[in-house]
C-alpha positions as CSV (number, residue, x, y, z in Angstrom):
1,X,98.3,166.0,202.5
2,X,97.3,164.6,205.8
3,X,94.4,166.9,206.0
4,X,92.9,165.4,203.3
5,X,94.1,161.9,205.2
6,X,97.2,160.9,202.5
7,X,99.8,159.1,203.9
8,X,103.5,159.3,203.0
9,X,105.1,156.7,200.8
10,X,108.6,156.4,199.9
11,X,110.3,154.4,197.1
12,X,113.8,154.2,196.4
13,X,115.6,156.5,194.4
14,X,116.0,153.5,191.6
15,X,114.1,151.0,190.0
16,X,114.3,148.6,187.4
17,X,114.6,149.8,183.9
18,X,111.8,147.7,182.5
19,X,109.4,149.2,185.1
20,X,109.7,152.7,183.4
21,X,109.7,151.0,180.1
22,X,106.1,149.2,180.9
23,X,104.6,152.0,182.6
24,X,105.8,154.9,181.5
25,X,105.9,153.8,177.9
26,X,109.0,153.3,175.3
27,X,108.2,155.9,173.0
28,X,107.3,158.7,175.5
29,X,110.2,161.5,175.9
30,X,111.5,160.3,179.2
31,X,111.9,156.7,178.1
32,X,113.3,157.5,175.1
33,X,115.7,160.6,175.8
34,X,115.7,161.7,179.2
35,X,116.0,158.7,181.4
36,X,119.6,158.1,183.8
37,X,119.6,154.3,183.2
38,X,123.0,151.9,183.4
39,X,123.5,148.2,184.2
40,X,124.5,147.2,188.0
41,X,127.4,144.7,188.5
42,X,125.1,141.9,188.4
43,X,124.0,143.2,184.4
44,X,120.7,144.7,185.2
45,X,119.7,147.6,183.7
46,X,118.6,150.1,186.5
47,X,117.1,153.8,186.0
48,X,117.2,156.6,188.5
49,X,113.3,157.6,188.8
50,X,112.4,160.2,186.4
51,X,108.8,160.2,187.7
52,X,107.2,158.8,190.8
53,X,103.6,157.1,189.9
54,X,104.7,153.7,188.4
55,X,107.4,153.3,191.7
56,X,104.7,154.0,193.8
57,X,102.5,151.5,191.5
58,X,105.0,148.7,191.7
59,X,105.1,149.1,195.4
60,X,101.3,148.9,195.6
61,X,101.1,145.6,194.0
62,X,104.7,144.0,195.5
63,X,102.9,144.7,198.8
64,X,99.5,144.0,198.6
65,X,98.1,147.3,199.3
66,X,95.0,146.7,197.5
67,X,94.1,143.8,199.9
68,X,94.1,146.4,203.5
69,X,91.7,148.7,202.2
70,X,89.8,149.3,199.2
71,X,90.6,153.3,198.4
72,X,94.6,153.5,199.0
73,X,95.5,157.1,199.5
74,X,99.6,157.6,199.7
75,X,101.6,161.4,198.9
76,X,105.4,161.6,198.4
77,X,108.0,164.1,198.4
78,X,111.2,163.0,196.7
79,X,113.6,163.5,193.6
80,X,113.4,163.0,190.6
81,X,116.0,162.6,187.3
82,X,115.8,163.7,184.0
83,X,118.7,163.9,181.3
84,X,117.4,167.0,179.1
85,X,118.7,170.7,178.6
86,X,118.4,172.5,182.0
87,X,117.0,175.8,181.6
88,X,114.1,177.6,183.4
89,X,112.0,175.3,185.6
90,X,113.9,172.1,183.9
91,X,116.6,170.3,185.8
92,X,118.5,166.8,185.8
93,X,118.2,166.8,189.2
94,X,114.7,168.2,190.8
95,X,112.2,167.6,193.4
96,X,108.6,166.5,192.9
97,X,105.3,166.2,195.6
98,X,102.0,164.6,194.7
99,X,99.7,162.1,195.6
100,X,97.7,159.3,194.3
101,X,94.5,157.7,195.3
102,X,94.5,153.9,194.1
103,X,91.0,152.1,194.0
104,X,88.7,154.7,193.1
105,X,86.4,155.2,189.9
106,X,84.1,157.9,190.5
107,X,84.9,161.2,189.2
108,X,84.5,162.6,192.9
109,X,87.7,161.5,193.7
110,X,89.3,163.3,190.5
111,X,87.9,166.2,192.0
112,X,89.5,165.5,195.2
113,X,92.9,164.7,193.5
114,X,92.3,168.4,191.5
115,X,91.3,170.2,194.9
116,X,94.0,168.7,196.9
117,X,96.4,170.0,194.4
118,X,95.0,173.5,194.1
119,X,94.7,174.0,197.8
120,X,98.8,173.6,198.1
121,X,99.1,177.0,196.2
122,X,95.8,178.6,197.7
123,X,97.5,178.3,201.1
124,X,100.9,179.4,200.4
125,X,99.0,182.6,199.0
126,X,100.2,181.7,195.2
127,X,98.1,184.4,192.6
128,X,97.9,184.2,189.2
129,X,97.2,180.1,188.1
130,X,94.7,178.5,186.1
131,X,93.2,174.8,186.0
132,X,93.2,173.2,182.4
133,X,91.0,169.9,182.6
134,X,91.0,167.4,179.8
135,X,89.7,164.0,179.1
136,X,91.9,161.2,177.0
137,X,89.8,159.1,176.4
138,X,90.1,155.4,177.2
139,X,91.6,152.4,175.1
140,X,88.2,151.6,173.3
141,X,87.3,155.8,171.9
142,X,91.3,156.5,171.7
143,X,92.0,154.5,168.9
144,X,89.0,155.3,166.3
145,X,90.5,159.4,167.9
146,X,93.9,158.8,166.7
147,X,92.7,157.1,163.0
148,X,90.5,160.7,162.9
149,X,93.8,163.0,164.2
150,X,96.3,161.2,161.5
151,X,94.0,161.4,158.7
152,X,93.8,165.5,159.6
153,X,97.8,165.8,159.9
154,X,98.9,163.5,156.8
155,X,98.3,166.3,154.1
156,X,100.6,168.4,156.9
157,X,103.2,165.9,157.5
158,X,106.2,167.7,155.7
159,X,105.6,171.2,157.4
160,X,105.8,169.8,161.1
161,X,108.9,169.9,163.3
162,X,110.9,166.8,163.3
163,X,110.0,166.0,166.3
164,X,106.2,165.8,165.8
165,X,106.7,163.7,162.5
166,X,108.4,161.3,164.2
167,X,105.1,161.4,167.0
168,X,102.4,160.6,163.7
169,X,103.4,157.3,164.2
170,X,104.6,156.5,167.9
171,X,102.2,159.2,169.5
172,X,100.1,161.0,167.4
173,X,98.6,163.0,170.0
174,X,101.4,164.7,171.8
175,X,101.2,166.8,168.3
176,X,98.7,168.6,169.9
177,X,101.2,169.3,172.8
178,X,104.0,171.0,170.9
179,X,105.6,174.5,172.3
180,X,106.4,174.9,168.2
181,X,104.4,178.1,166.5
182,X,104.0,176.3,163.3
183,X,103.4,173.2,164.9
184,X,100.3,175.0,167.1
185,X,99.2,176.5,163.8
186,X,98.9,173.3,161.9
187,X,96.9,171.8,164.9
188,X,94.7,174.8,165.4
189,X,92.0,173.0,163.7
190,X,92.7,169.5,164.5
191,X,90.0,167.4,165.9
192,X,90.2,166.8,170.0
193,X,90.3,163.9,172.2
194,X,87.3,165.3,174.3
195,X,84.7,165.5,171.1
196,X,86.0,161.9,170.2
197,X,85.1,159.9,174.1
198,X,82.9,157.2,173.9
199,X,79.5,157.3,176.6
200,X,81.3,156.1,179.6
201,X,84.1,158.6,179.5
202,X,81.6,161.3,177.8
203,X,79.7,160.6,181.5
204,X,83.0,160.5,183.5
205,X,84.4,163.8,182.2
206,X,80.7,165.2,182.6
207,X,80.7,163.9,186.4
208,X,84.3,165.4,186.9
209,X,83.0,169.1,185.6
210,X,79.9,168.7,187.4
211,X,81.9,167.9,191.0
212,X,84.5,170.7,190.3
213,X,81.5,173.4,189.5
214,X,80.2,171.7,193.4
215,X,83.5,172.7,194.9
216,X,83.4,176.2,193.8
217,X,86.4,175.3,191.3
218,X,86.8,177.2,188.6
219,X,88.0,175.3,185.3
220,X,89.3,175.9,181.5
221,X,88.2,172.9,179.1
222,X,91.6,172.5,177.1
223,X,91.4,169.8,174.4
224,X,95.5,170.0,174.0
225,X,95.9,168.7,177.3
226,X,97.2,165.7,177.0
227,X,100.3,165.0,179.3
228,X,103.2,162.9,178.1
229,X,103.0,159.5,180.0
230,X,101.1,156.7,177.8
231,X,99.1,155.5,180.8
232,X,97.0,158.4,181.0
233,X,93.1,157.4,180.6
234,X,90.1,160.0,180.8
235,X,91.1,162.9,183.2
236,X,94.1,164.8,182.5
237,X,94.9,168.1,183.6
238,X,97.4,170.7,184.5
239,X,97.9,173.7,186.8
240,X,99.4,176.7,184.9
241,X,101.1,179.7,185.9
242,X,102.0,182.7,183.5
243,X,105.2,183.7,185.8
244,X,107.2,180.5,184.5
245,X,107.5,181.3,181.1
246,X,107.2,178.5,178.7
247,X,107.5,176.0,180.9
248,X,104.4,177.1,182.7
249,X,103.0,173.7,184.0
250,X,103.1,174.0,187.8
251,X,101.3,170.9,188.3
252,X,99.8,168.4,186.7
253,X,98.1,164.7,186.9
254,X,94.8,162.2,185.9
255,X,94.0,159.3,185.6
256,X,95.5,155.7,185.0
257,X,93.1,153.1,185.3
258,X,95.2,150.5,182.9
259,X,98.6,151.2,184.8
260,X,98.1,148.5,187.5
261,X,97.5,146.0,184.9
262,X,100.1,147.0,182.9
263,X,102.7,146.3,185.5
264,X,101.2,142.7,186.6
265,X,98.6,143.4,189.2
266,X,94.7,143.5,189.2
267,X,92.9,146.5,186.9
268,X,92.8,149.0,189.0
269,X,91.3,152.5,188.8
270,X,94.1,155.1,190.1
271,X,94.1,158.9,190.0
272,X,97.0,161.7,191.0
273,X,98.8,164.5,190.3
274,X,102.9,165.3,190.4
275,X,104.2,168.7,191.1
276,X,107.4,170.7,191.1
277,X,109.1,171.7,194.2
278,X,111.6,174.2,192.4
279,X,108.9,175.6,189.7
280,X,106.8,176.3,193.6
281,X,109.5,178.1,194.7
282,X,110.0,180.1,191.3
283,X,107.0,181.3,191.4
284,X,106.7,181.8,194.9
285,X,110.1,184.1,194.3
286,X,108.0,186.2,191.5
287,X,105.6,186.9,193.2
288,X,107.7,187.6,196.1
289,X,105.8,185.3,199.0
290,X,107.6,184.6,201.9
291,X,108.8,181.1,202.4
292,X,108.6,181.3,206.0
293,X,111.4,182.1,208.5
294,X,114.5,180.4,208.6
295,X,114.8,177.7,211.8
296,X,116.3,179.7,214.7
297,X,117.3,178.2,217.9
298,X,115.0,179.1,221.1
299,X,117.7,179.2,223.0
300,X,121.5,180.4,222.8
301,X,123.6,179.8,225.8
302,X,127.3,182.0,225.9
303,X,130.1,180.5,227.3
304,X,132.4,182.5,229.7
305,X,134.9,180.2,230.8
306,X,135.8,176.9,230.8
307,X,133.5,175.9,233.5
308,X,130.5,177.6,231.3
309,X,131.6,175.5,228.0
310,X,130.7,172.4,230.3
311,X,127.8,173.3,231.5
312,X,126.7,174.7,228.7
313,X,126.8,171.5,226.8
314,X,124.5,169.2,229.2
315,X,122.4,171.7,229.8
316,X,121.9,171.7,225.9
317,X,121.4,168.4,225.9
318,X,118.8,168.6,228.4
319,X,116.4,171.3,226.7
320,X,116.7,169.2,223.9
321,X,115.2,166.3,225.7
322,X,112.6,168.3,226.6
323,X,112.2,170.1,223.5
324,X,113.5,172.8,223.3
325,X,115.6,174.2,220.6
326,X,119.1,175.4,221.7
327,X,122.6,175.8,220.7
328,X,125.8,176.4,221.7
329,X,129.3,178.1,221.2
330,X,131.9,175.2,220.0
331,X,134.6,177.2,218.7
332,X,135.5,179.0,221.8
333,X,134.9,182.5,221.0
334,X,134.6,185.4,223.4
335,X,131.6,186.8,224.8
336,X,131.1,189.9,222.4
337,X,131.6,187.4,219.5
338,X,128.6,184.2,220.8
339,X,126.6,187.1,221.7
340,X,126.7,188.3,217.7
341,X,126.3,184.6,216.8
342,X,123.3,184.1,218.6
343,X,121.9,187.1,217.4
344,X,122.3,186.4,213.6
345,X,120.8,183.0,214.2
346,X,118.2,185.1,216.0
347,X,117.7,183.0,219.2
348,X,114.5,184.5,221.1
349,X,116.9,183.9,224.6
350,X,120.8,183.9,225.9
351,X,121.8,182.3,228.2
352,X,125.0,183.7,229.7
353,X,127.1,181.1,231.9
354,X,130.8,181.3,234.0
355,X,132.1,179.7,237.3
356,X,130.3,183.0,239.2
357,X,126.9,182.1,237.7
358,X,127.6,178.1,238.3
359,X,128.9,179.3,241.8
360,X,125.6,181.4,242.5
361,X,123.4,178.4,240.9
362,X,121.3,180.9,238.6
363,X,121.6,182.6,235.0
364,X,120.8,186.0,233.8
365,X,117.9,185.2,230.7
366,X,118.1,187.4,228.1
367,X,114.8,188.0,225.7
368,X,116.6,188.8,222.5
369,X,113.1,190.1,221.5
370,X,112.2,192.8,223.6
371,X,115.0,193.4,225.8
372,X,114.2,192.1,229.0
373,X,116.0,189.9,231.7
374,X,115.5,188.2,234.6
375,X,117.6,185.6,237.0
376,X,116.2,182.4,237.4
377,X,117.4,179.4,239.7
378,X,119.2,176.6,237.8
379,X,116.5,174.3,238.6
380,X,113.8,176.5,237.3
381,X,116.1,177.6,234.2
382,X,114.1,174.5,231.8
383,X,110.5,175.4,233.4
384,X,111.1,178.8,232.8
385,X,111.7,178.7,229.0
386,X,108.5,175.6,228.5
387,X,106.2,178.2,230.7
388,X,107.2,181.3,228.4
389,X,106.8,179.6,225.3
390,X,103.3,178.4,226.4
391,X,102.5,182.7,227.3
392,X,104.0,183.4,224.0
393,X,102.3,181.0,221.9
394,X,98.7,181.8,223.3
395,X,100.3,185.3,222.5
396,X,100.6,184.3,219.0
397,X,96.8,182.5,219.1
398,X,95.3,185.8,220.6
C-alpha cells in the first residue's frame, strides 16, 4: 500500500445504523440479513461494520478530506461482521484489507485500484487467480438495463429460487449473481449490464480495458459480475481463485461515484477494492506458501543465579532501547531448561549470566546458528550484537 503511496485509515469498529442503510442499501443482503445491529443506551441503533467503504466514506466527508488534496488515497486493515452461516471462507467475525482512491474519474486510476490489488497476491507468490472486470452501468443506462432484464425473467419467474424472485423486484440484477444451477441456467441467456451502458460508461469501461492491456494485465470480460453493494457504478470486478471452492472471490471492488452524495457530501468519483484476510491465508495454506517465519527474539539471555535474574532484566531493557529484540527467563528455571526455551523460540544468540560472569564483567555469546562463541566485555556486549546484525544483514543482501 505505501508503495503505491496509500495511507492508513482507521474507523471504528461501529457506526450508525442508518449509514449502512444509506450507503450500503436496505435491500442488499447485508442490510437486510447479515448486519450485527442493536440500540445503545441512549436508543440509537448502532451496527458493527459489515464492510469498510461507507465508514471510510463518512469519515471523508465528517473531516473534510476532500478540501487537503484533490485525489485522496487511504488503505485499511480491520474487521469486519457479518451474521450469516459460517462455512468455508465465510465468517461472523473476519478480517478485510483494501484501499480506496476518492477524487478520481479517469479509468487510469481503476487500473491502479485493479493493479494494486493483484500485486498483493503476485508478491506473496499466490498461483492460480483470475481478474473478472465488469461495467454496471451508471444511474441513467441502469434503469432502461433492468426494464430489458425483467421483461427476460418474467415468463421464468416461478422456476427461480426464492431468493432470486424476491430480487425481480428489489434487485433484479443480483439474479445474474446466484450460486443456484437452475438459477445460472435460466440467466444463461439473459441480456448483460455491459451490452446495455450508455456512451460515457461504453468509453469508461473501453478506457479501463485499454489501461489494463498497458499494464500487461491480463483480464476476463464477465457480464455476471455485479457485486452486492447498491452503490456500485461502472467498474466492478473481482479476483477469483479455484482453491476456495464456491466461495471463490478473493477480492473484489469498483466504482462508486454516487456514494459521497448519497451520504451528504459533494458528488464525488471514488474507486476501491476489499479483500479477505482469512480467504489469503486459505489459499496461501493450499497452495502451501510460506507465511513467513514466526518473530523470534535476537537475543536470549539465561539466568544462573539470582544476581543473573537482575542483570538480566536491565540489560533487557537496554537492547530494547536500542533495538534489539531480547527476552528473558521469568519463571526461574534452570539452565538446561532457559537454554531449551530459547532454542524453541529460536533466538540467533544466548546470553549466559551468574555472579562469576557479573564478577569478571564479560559474558560468553552464543550464536545459536552456527555454533560459535566468544567473550565480550559488558560494555561492548550491546555494540557487539548492533555490529553483527549489520555483517549479517549485508550477509543476507549479498
Amino acid at each position: 500500500m505505501e508503495v503505491y503511496n496509500y495511507r492508513e485509515i482507521r474507523t471504528p469498529v461501529f457506526e450508525e445504523t442508518a449509514l449502512f442503510e444509506r450507503g450500503i442499501g436496505e435491500q442488499t443482503d447485508i442490510v437486510g440479513k447479515e448486519m450485527y445491529t442493536f440500540s445503545d443506551k441512549s436508543g440509537t441503533s448502532i451496527t458493527l461494520k459489515p464492510e469498510m467503504t461507507a465508514g471510510v466514506m463518512r469519515s471523508y466527508i465528517q473531516n473534510n478530506l476532500g478540501e487537503q488534496q484533490p485525489l485522496v488515497k487511504v488503505y485499511y486493515i480491520a474487521p469486519m461482521f457479518r451474521q450469516e452461516r459460517p462455512q468455508a471462507g465465510r465468517m461472523r467475525q473476519f478480517h478485510q484489507f483494501g484501499a480506496e482512491a476518492i477524487g478520481g474519474l479517469n479509468p487510469a486510476i481503476d487500473a491502479e485500484i485493479i493493479a494494486l490489488s493483484l500485486e498483493v497476491y503476485r508478491s506473496l507468490g499466490i498461483k492460480n487467480f483470475e481478474l473478472r472486470i465488469n461495467s454496471v452501468g451508471c444511474a441513467l443506462c441502469r434503469s432502461k438495463y433492468r426494464d430489458a432484464l425483467q421483461k427476460y425473467l418474467y415468463p421464468h419467474l416461478e422456476k427461480l429460487t426464492e431468493e432470486s424472485r424476491k430480487r425481480f423486484e428489489t434487485n433484479p440484477f443480483r439474479i445474474l449473481d446466484s450460486k443456484d444451477e437452475e438459477d445460472r441456467v435460466i440467466t444463461k441467456d439473459a441480456p448483460l449490464m455491459k451490452d446495455h451502458l450508455c456512451p460515457a460508461c461504453a468509453e469508461h469501461f473501453t478506457g479501463l480495458q485499454k489501461y489494463l492491456t498497458l499494464l500487461d494485465i491480463d483480464f476476463l470480460v464477465d457480464g455476471r459480475i455485479v457485486r452486492g453493494l447498491d452503490y456500485y457504478t461502472k467498474t466492478a470486478y473481482e479476483i477469483i481463485s479455484k482453491d476456495l471452492g464456491s466461495q471463490d472471490a478473493l477480492a473484489g471492488g469498483g466504482r462508486y461515484d454516487l456514494l459521497v452524495q448519497e451520504l451528504g457530501g459533494k458528488q464525488t468519483p471514488s474507486v476501491g477494492f476489499a479483500a479477505g484476510l482469512e480467504r489469503l491465508l486459505m489459499v496461501m495454506e493450499k497452495q502451501k506458501l510460506n507465511i513467513g517465519p514466526a518473530p523470534s527474539p535476537r537475543v536470549f539471555i539465561i539466568a544462573a543465579d539470582d544476581g543473573g535474574r537482575q542483570w538480566s532484566l536491565t540489560k533487557a531493557i537496554e537492547m530494547r532501547r536500542r533495538g534489539i529484540s531480547c527476552d528473558i527467563d521469568f519463571v526461574e528455571r534452570s539452565v538446561k531448561s532457559q537454554m531449551r526455551e530459547a532454542d524453541r523460540q529460536q533466538a540467533e544468540y544466548v546470553i549466559v549470566i551468574g555472579e562469576d560472569e557479573i564478577n569478571r564483567r564479560q559474558v560468553r555469546i552464543k550464536n545459536m546458528v552456527d555454533g560459535s562463541e566468544e567473550v565480550v566485555g559488558f560494555d561492548r556486549i550491546i555494540d557487539y550484537l548492533l555490529s553483527d546484525g549489520d555483517r549479517g544483514e549485508k550477509g543476507k543482501t549479498s
